[in-house]
Structures are given as structure tokens and as C-alpha cells.
C-alpha positions in Angstrom: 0.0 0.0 0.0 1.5 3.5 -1.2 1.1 6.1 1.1 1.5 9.5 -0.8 2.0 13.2 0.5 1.5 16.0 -1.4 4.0 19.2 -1.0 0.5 21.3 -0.2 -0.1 18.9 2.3 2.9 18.8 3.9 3.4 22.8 3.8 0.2 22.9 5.4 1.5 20.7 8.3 4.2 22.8 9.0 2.7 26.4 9.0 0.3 24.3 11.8 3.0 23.3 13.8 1.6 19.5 13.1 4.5 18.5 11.2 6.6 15.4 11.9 10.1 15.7 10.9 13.1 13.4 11.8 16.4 13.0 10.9 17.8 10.5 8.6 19.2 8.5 11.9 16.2 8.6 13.6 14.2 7.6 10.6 16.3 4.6 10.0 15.2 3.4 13.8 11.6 3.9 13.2 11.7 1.7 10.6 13.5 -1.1 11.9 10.9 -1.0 14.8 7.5 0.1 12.9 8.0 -1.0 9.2 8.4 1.3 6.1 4.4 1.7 5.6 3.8 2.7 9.4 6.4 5.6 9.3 6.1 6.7 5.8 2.4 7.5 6.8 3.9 9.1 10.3 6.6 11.0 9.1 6.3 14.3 7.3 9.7 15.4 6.5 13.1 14.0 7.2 16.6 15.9 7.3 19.8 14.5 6.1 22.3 17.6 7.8 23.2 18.5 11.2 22.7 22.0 12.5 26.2 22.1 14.4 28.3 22.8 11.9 26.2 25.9 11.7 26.8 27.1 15.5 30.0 26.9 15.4 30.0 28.5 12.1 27.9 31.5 13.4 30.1 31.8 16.6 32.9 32.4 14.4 31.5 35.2 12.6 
């Protein structure tokens, strides 16, 4: 069973707050414990960077 997400949809979510978003990491976890059809219908967004790299980069400057 395909679960499908539409940008709009997912835009929408996030302006709400409602949004589910994970890291690549985490995601990899979930789906290990829940299955690929569970979390692909639970998760919203997923990001593949770190934000650290960023503070420190920011300090810097």
C-alpha cells in the first residue's frame, strides 16, 4: 500500500506546527521498529544535515 504526500499537504503541516520531521538517523530506527508503511504515513519530513556545523560557524563570525 502506497502512502502519498502532497507538498500542499505537507506545507500545510508545518505552517500548523503539526509537522513530523526526523532525521535521517532517527528515521532509519523507526523503521527497523514500525515497518516502512507505518512511518512513511507518520513521518512528514526527514533531514539529512546537522545543524552544528552551523553554531559553530555562526560563533565564528
Amino acid at each position: 500500500m502506497a502512502v502519498e504526500k502532497t507538498y500542499q499537504e505537507i506545507n500545510e503541516r508545518i505552517k500548523k506546527g503539526q509537522a513530523v520531521v526526523v532525521t535521517a538517523e532517527e528515521l532509519v530506527s523507526m523503521v527497523k521498529e514500525k515497518g516502512i508503511t507505518r512511518v512513511t504515513s507518520e513521518v512528514d519530513v526527514v533531514t539529512t544535515g546537522t545543524f552544528g556545523p552551523m553554531c559553530f560557524i555562526l560563533k565564528e563570525h
